[in-house]
N, C-alpha and C positions, 0 to 999 in steps of 0.2 A: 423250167420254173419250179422253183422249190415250195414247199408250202409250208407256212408257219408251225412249229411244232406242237401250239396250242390248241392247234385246230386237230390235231389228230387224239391228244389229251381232250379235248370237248368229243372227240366221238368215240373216246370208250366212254366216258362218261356214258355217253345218250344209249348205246347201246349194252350197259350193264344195268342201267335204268329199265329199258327193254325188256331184257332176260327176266329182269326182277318184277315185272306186271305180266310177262307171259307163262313167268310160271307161279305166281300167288297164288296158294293156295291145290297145288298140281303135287302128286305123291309121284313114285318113279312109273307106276304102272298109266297112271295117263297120260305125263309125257311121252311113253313110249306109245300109246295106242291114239296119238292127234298128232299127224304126219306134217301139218300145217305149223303148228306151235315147234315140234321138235325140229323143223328146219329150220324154223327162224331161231329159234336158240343157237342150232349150229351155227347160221350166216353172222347172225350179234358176235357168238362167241369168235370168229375168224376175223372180223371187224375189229375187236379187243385186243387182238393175237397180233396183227400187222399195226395198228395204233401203238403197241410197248414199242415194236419193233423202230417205232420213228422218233419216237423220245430221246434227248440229247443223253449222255449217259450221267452228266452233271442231277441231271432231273429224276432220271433212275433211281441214282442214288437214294432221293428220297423216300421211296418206296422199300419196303420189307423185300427180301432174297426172292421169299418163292412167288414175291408179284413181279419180279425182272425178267426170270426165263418160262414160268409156268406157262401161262395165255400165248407168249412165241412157241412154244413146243406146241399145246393144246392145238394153236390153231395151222400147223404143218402138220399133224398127225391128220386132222379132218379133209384139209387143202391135198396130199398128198398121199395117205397112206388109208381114207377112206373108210376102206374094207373094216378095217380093225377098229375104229368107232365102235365103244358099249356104250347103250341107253345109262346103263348106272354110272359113267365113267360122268357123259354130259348131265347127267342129272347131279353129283355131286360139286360137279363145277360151276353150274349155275345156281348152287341153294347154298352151297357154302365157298366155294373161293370166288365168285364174283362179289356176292355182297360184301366181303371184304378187301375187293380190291376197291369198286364203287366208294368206300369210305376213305382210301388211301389216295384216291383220285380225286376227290371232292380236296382235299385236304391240302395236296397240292395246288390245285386249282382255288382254292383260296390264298395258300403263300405268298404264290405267285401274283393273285391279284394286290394283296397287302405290299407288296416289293419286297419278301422277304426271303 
């Protein structure tokens, strides 16, 4: 059973949404010192990472370069290579390349609803 590919577009959505209420207002030193928040940013951000991943590449398309492979990389480096995770790596990923992806995702997800 395959599943819709909007549905996985609705759950980076939800989960850059996520990222962006778990870290309002959080500098790098306190995500890294609330082990609770910093997971969940990793789990959101792995969510993100396999969500690009299911996007038809027509839909890609519409999106900027470094929002096609970025979040798949991001989220195989966390899934698989762990160890080498920096707090400032995940912190500049949730304060600035999600809330710019979240805007490029909305944006599709509007197209897409208009038929365009």
């Amino acid at each position: 059973m395959s599943r819709d590919w909007l549905l996985y577009l609705d759950d980076l959505i939800a989960s850059a949404e996520k990222i962006g209420r778990l870290t309002l207002g959080l500098d790098l030193d306190a995500l890294r010192s609330n082990e609770a928040v910093f997971d969940a940013v990793l789990f959101n951000l792995q969510v993100i990472g396999e969500a690009i991943k299911q996007l038809p590449a027509e839909q890609l398309a519409h999106l900027p370069e470094e929002h096609r492979r970025g979040p798949a990389r991001l989220r195989d480096l966390i899934a698989h290579h762990y160890f080498l995770v920096e707090p400032s790596l995940i912190f500049d990923a949730a304060t600035h390349h999600v809330p710019a992806l979240l805007k490029d995702a909305l944006s599709l997800r509007r197209r897409v609803e208009s038929g365009g």
